[in-house]
C-alpha positions as CSV (number, residue, x, y, z in Angstrom):
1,X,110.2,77.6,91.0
2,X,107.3,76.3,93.3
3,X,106.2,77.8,96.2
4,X,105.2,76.3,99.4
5,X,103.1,77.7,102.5
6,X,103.8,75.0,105.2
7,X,102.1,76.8,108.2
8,X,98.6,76.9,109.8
9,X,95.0,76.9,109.2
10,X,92.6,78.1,111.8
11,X,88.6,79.0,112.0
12,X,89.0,82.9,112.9
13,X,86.0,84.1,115.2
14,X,86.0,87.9,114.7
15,X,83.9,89.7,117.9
16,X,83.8,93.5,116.9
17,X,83.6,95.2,120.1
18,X,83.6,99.0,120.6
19,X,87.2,98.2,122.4
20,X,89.5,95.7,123.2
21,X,88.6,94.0,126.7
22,X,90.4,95.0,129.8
23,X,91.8,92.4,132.7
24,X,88.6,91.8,134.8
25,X,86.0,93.5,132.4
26,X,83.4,91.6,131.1
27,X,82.4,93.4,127.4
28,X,79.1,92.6,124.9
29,X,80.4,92.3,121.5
30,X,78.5,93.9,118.4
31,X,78.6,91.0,116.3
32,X,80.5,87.6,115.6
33,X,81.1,86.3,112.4
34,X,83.9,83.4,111.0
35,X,86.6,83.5,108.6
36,X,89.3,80.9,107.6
37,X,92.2,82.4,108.6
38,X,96.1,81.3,110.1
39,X,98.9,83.0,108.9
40,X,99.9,80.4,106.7
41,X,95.9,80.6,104.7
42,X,96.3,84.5,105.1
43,X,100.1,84.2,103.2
44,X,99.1,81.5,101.1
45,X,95.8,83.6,99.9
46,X,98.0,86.9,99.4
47,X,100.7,85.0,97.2
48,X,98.2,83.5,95.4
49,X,96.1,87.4,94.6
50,X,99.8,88.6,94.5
51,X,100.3,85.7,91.2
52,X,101.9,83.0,92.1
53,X,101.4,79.6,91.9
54,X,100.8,77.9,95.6
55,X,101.3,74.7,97.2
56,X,99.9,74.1,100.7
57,X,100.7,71.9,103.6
58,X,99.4,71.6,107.0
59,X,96.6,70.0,108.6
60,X,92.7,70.1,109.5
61,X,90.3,68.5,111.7
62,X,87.2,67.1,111.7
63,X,85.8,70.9,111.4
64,X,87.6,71.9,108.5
65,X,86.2,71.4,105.3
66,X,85.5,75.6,104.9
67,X,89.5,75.8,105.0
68,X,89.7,73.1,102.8
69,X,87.2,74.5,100.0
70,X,88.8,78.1,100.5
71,X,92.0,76.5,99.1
72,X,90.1,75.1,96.5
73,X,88.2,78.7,95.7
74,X,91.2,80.4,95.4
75,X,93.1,78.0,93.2
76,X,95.6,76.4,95.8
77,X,97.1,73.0,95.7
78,X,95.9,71.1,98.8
79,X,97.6,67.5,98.1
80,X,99.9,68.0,100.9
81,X,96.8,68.8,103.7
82,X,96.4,66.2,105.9
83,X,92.7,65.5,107.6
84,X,93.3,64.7,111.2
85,X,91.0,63.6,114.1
86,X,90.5,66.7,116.6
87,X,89.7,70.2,115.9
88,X,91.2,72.5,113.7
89,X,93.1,75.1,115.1
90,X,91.3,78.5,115.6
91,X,91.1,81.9,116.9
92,X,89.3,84.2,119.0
93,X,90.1,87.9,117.5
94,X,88.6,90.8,118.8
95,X,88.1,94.0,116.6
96,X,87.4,97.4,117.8
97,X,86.1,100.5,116.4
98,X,89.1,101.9,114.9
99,X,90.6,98.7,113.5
100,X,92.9,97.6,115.9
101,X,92.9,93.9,116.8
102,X,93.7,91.4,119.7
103,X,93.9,87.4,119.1
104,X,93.9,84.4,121.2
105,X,95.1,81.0,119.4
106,X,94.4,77.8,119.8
107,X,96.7,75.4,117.6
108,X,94.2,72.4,117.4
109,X,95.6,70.3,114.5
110,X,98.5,72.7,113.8
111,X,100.2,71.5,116.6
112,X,99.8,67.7,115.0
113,X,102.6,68.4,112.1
114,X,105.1,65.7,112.4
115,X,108.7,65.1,111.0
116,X,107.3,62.5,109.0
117,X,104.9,64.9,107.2
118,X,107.4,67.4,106.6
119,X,109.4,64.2,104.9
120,X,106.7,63.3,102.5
121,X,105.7,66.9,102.1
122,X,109.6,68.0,100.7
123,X,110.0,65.1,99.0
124,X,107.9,66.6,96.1
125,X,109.9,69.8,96.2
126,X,113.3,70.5,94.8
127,X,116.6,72.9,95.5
128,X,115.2,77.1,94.6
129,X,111.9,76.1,95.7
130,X,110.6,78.6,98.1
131,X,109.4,77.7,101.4
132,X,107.5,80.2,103.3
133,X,107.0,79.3,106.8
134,X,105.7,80.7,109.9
135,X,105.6,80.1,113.7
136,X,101.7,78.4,114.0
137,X,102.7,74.8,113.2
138,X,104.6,72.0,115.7
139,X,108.3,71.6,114.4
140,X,108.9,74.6,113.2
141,X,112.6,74.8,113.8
142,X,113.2,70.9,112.6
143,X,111.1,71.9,109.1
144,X,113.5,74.4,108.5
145,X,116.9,73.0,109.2
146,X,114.9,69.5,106.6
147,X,114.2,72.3,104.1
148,X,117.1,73.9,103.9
149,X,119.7,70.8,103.9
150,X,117.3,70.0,100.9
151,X,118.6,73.5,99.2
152,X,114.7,74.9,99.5
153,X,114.9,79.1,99.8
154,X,113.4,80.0,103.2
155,X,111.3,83.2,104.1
156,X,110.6,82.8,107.6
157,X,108.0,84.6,109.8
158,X,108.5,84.0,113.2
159,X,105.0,85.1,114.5
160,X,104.4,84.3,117.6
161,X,107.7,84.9,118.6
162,X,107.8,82.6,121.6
163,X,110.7,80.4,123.0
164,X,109.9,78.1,120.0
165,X,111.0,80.9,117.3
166,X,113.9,82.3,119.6
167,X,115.2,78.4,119.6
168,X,115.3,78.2,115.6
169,X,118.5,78.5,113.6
170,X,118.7,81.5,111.0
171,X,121.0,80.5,109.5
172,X,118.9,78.0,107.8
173,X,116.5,81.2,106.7
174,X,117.2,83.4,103.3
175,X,114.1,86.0,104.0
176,X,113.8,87.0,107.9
177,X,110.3,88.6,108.0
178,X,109.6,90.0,111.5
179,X,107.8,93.5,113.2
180,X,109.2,95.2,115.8
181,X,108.1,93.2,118.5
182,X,109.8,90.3,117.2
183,X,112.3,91.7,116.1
184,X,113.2,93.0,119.8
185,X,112.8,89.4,121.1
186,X,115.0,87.7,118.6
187,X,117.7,91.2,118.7
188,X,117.8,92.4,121.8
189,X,117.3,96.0,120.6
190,X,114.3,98.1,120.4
191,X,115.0,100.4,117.7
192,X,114.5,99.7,113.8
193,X,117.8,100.2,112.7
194,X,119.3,99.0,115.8
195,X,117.2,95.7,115.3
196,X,118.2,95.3,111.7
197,X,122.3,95.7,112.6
198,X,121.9,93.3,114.8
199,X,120.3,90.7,113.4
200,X,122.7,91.7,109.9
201,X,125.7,91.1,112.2
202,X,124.6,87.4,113.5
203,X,123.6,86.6,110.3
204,X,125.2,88.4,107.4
205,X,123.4,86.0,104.5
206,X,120.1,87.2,106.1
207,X,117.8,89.5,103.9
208,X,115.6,91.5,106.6
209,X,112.5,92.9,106.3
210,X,111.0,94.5,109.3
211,X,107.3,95.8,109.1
212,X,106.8,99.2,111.1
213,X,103.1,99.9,111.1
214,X,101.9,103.4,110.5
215,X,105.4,104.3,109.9
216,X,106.5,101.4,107.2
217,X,108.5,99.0,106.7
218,X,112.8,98.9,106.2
219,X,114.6,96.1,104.4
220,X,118.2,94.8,104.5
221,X,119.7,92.6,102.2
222,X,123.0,90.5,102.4
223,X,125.4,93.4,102.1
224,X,123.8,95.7,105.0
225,X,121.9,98.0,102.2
226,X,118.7,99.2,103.2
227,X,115.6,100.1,101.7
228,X,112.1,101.9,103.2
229,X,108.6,102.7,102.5
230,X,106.3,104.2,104.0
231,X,102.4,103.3,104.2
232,X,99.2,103.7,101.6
233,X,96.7,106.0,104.3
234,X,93.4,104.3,104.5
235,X,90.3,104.8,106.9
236,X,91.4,101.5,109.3
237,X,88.7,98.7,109.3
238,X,90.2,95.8,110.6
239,X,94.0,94.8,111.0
240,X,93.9,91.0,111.4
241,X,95.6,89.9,107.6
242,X,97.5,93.4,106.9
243,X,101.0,91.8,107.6
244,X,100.2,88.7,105.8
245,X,99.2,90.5,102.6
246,X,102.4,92.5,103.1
247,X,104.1,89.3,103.3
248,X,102.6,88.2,99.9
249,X,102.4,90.6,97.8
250,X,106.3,91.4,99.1
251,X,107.6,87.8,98.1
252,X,105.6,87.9,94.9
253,X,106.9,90.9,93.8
254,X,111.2,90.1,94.6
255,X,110.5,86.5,93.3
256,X,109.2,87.9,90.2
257,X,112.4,89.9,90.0
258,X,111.1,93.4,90.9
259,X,113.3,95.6,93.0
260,X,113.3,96.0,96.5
261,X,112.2,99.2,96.6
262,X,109.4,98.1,94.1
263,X,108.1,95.5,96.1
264,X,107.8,97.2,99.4
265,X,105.6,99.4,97.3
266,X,103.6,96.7,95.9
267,X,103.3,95.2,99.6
268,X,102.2,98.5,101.4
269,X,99.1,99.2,99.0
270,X,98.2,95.9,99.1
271,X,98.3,95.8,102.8
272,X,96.7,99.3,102.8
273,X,93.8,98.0,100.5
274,X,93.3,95.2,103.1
275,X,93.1,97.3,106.1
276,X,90.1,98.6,104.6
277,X,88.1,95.7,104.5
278,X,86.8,93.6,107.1
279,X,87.9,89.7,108.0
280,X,91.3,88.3,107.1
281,X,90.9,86.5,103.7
282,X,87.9,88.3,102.3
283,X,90.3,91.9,102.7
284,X,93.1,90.9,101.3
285,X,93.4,92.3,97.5
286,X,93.7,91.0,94.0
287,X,96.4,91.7,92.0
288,X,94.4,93.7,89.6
289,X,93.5,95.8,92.9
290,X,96.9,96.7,93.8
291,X,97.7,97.1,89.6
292,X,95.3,100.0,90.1
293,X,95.7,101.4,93.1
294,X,99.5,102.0,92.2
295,X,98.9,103.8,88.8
296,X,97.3,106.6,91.4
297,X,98.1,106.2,94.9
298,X,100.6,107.8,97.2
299,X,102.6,106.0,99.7
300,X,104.1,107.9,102.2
């Protein structure tokens, strides 16, 4: 089985400020530094630390070439990124003193993807491949109804969850991966369980899992059985790539046949280790990390 991040890559531009800016406040930040980041790199990193072989596609701009030698670094197949004219997308995230984030993106290149990339890009993919997708790149909704007619498994983050995500069909997705926030856009509902009925109920060949911050995560598979976990307590640093190394260590860990309950487990220490650290790629863990960490911690 190959795996496949199809999703963004952005320039992250971290400002630590002593709190998140207000409407009509003008705030000095404490420093500025830059990070590849995207949810699709972040992902893409995390199933890679997490072991398993990656494929990327997406696109770049002229700007690029960090994003394009942090594939390389970390071992990822690039073949499928395309070098476009324009900038490559970015963000501007702001960090405060306890951890707690705020981003503004700008798509750049991400918003280039065509149908005819998505094409090419599937052609070299076969059925029980796993796509893992998210909402950053143009097309989103069109390169999963392509990837699933091909008979590609699809684990689907719909973050942001803006009219484009509301608009996609889930019944093309296998692996629903949402927080609560999204998961009250796409369900109507605010509460967790409420949420996961819901979307079980539209959907009843959707596996959920639904990330809960300081209190977790919950998932759901096919037959409305659900499993929880809680978190791994750490002194918060920065938050920008926690749910991303969730995400991969999580689909690393049920891919590699683990249980459920397992891989939550797996997921929330790695995601605790990254919380810990600052940046989005540079925090998220190695597997031998999380091998460790689990032999001794204690997840709530």
């Amino acid at each position: 089985m190959k795996v496949l991040v199809f999703g963004s890559l952005n320039i992250d531009r971290t400002y630590r400020v002593s709190h998140l800016v207000q409407a009509g406040e003008t705030l000095s930040a404490q420093s500025l530094s830059y990070f590849c980041g995207g949810k699709g790199f972040n992902q893409a990193i995390a199933l890679k630390r997490a072991g398993m072989e990656v494929f990327f596609a997406g696109a770049v701009g002229n700007d690029g070439q960090m994003l394009l030698d942090a594939l390389d670094q970390n071992g990822i197949d690039r073949s499928h990124v395309l070098c476009l004219e324009g900038n490559t997308g970015h963000a501007v995230i702001q960090v405060d003193d306890r951890g707690q984030n705020s981003i503004i993106i700008l798509p750049g290149t991400n918003g280039q993807i065509t149908a005819d990339q998505m094409r090419a890009v599937l052609a070299d993919f076969d059925p029980g491949d796993l796509l893992v997708a998210q909402n950053e790149i143009s097309g989103i909704g069109e390169l999963l109804r392509m990837a699933a007619q091909k008979g590609l498994r699809i684990a689907f983050n719909p973050a942001p969850c803006d009219e484009r995500a509301l608009a996609c069909d889930l019944s093309c997705v296998d692996t629903l991966i949402i927080n609560e926030t999204e998961g009250a856009a796409l369900s109507g509902q605010t509460e967790s369980r409420l949420i996961m009925d819901r979307l079980h109920s539209r959907y009843p060949r959707l596996k959920i899992l639904l990330t809960l911050g300081s209190s977790g995560s919950m998932f759901m598979d096919e037959e409305g059985c659900t499993d929880t976990c809680g978190i791994y307590p750490v002194q918060a640093v920065d938050t920008t790539a926690a749910g991303d190394t969730f995400i991969g260590y999580f689909l690393c860990a049920v891919s590699g046949g683990h249980p459920v309950r397992e891989a939550l487990r797996r997921a929330a220490v790695a995601a605790g280790i990254s919380v810990s650290r600052k940046g989005a790629e540079p925090s998220i863990p190695l597997k031998a990390e999380v091998g460790e960490a689990l032999k001794t911690c204690a997840v709530l």
